[in-house]
C-alpha positions in Angstrom: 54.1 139.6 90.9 55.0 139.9 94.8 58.4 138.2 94.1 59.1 140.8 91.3 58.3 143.8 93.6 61.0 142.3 96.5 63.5 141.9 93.7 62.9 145.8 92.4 63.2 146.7 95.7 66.1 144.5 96.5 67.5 146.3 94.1 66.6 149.5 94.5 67.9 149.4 98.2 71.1 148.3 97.1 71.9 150.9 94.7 71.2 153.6 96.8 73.0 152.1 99.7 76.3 151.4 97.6 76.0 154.6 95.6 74.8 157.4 98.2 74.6 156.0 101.8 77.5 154.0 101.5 80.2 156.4 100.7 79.0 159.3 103.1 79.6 156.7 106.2 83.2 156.7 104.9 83.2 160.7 104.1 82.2 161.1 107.5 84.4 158.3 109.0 80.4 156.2 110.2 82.1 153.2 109.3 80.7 151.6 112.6 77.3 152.0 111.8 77.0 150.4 108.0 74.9 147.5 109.0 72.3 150.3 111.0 72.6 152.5 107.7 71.9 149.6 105.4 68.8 149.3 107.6 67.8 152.8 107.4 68.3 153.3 104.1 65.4 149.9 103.5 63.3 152.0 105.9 63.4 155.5 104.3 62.7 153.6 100.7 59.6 151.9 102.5 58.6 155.4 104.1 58.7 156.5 100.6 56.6 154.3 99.1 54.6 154.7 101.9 54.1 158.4 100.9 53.7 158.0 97.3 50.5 155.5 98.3 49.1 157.9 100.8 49.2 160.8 98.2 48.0 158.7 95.3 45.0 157.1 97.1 43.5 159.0 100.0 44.4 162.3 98.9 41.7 161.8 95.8 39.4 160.4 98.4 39.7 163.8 100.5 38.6 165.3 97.2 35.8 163.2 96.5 33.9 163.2 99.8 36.0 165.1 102.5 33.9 166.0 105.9 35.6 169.3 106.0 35.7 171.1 102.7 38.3 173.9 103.1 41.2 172.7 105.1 44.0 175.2 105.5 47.0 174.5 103.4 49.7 175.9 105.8 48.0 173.4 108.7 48.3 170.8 105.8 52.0 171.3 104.8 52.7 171.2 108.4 51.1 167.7 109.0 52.9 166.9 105.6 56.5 168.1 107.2 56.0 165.9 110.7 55.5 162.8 108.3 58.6 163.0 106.3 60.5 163.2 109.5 58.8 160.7 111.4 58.7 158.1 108.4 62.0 159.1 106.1 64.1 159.8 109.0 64.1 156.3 110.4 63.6 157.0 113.9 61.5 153.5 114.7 64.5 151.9 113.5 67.3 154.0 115.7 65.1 152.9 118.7 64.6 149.4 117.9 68.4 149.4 117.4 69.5 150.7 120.4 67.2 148.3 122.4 68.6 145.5 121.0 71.6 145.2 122.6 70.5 146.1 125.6 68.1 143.1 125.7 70.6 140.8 124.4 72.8 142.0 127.8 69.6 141.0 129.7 68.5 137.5 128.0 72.3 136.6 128.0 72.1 137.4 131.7 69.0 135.3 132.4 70.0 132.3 130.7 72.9 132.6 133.1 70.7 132.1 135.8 68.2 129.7 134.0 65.5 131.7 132.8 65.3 130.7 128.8 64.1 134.1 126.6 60.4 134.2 126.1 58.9 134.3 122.0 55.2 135.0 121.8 55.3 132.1 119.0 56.1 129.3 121.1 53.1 129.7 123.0 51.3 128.2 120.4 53.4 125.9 118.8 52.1 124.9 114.7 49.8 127.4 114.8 51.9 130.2 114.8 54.2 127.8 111.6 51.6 129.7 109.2 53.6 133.2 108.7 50.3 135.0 108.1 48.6 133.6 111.7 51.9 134.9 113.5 52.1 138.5 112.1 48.4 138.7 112.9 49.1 137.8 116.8 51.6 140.1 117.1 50.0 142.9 115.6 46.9 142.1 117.9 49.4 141.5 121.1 51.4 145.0 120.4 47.9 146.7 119.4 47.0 146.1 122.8 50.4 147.3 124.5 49.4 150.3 122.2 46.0 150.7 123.5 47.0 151.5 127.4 49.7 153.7 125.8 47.2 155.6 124.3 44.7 155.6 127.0 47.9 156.3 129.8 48.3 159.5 127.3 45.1 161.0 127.7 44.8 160.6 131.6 48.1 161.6 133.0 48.4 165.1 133.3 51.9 166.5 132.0 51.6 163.5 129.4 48.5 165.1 128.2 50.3 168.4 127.7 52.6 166.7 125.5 50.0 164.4 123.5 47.5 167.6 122.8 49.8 168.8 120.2 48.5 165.7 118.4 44.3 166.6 119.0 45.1 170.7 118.3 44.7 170.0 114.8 41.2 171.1 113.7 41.6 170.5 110.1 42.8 166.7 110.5 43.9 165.6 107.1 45.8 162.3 106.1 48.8 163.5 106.9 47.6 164.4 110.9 48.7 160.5 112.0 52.4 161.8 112.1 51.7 165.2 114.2 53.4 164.7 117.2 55.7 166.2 120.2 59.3 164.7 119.3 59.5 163.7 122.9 55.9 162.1 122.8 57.0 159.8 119.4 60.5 159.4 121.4 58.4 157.7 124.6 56.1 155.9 122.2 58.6 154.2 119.6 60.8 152.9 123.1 57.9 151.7 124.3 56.3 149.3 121.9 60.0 148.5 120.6 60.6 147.2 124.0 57.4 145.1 124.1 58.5 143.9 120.2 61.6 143.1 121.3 60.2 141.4 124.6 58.3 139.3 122.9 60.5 138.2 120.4 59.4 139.9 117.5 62.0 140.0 114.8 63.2 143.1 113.2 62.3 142.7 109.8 58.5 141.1 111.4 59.3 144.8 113.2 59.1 146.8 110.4 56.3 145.0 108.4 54.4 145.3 111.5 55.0 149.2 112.0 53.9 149.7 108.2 50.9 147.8 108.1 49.4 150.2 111.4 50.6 153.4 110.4 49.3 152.9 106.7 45.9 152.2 108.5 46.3 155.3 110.8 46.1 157.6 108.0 43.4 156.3 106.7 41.7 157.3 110.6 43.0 160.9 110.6 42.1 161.4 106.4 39.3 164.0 105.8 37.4 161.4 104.4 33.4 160.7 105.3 33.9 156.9 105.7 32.6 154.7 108.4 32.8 150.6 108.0 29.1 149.4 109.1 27.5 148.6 112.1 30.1 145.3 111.9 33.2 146.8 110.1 33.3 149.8 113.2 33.7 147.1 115.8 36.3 145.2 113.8 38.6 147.3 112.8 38.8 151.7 113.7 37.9 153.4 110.9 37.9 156.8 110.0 34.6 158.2 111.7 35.4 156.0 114.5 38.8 158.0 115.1 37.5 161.5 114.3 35.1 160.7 117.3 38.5 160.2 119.4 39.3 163.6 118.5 36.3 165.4 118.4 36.4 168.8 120.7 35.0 167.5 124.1 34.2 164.1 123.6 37.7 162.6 122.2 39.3 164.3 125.2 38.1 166.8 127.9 39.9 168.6 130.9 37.3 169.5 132.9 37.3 172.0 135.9 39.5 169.1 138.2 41.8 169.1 135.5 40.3 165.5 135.3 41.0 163.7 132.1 38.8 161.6 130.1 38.0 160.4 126.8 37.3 157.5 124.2 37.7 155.7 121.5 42.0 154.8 122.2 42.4 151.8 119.8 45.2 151.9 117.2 43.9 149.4 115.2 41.3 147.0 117.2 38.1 148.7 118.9 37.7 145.8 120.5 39.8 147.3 123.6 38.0 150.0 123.8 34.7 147.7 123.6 36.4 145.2 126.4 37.4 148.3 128.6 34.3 150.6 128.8 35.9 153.3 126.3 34.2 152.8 123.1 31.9 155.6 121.7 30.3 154.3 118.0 28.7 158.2 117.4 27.6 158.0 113.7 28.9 161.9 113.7 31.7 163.6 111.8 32.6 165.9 114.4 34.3 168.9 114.4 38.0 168.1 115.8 40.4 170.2 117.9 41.1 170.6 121.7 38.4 172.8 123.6 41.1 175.0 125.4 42.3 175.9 122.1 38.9 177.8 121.5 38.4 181.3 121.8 36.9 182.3 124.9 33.6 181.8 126.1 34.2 178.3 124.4 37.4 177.9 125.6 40.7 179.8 127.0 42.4 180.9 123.4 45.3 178.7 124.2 47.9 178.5 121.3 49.6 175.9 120.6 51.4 177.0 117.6 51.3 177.4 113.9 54.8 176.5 113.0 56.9 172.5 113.4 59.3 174.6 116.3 56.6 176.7 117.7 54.2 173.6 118.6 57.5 171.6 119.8 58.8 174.5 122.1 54.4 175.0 123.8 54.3 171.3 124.0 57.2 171.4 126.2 55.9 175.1 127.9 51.9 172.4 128.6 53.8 169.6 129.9 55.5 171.2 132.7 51.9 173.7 133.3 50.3 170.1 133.3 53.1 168.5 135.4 52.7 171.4 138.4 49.0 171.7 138.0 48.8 175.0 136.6 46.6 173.7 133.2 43.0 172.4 133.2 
């Protein structure tokens, strides 16, 4: 059954590459680029799919048992909007691209001077033979990478400023995963493509990896009352663990020495958060949402924006506040 879904995709991909993609490089004189645009066009198919899933399964479960019962549309189609560009426009890809060359210049360079290019896999040779052991190490080893980048986002001031965009959503819906600051997604995808790349992950293992966690990180941010037991919470971060994460004054806080704290960072694993003294297992639905965000006495009324360009444009206005010190 597998083997028939690779061939309709196969297929698929091929079609709309040869009878679309293909002849706008040439309309547009892209020639250069085909073999990146064959690979984008493989991603946008995947992101997709990827939609089609999301829509058909958790959007039912938000039906069934949400935690919040009337979510605003607009805030919804807005979440909706960040996804499409995020996952059709193949921007994990462009990055992961670009790197590559440069860290062929560099491994070329090393082995000039002796130093052989690291793989992950040859640290445990036979073991990592089995194709299912391997993926599972690297999604571990990058899930921690992820962690600290996470973590770094929350306690560095004009970082903050940029990442809050993503917590200012107070009706978080399956779609919220994607709502993010351009520059913040920009920073993020260069990152953990570098670490992919530096530890010799392989760009089709790349995208199979990227898949597998952001299909699990929409399940988090769904409006779904879910939790995964008392054992299930500590293996893998489920909904309620997340909405904890982003719950108004626990997930986050900037308190009055524009200090930053928080809990709950994992991408996938809580067992970083468990290892490094940031775990909180509250068996609450919280309300989500950044306090500042609140009217006042709660908070200061701060907007940060109803529209795709309007959030961009006070991301960008927080960052440099944050940056100078004029935020808390």
């Amino acid at each position: 059954m597998i083997h028939i879904l690779v061939e309709w995709f196969s297929e698929v991909h091929g079609w709309l590459f040869q009878a679309v993609v293909h002849p706008l490089l040439y309309a547009f004189s892209l020639g250069d680029i085909t073999e990146e645009a064959f690979d984008g066009t493989e991603w946008f198919l995947i992101g997709l799919i990827e939609l089609t899933l999301l829509f058909l399964i958790l959007r039912p479960l938000e039906a069934w048992i949400p935690v919040k019962k009337n979510i605003d549309p607009a805030a919804r189609r807005i979440d909706f909007l960040y996804t499409c560009v995020h996952r059709l426009g193949a921007f994990t890809l462009a990055v992961f691209f670009l790197l590559d060359p440069l860290f062929d210049a560099i491994a070329g360079h090393l082995r000039l001077v002796g130093v052989v290019h690291f793989n992950l896999e040859s640290l445990w040779p036979g073991v990592t033979d089995i194709p299912l052991v391997a993926f599972f190490i690297y999604l571990v080893v990058l899930d921690f990478f992820d962690y600290w980048y996470h973590r770094s986002s929350h306690q560095i001031g004009w970082w903050w400023g940029l990442h809050s965009l993503h917590h200012s959503q107070a009706d978080m819906n399956l779609w919220s995963d994607n709502r993010n600051h351009l520059l913040d997604d920009l920073l993020r995808d260069v990152y953990m493509a570098a670490i992919a790349l530096v530890i010799g992950v392989e760009p089709s293992q790349y995208l199979l990896l990227v898949v597998v966690s952001r299909m699990q990180q929409s399940l988090q941010h769904a409006n779904v009352r879910i939790h995964f037991g008392a054992i299930g919470e500590r293996l893998m971060v489920s909904p309620r663990f997340h909405r904890t994460h982003h719950a108004i004054g626990i997930g986050h806080e900037s308190a009055g020495q524009r200090k930053l704290r928080g809990c709950n960072f994992a991408v996938l694993f809580p067992v970083w958060d468990i290892l490094f003294g940031s775990a909180n297992f509250s068996k609450e639905f919280a309300d989500t949402g950044v306090r500042d965000q609140l009217p006042p006495p709660q908070g200061k009324g701060r907007d940060y924006g109803s529209g795709f360009w309007a959030q961009q444009r006070l991301g960008l206005k927080r960052m440099l506040e944050f940056s100078i010190g004029k935020a808390s």
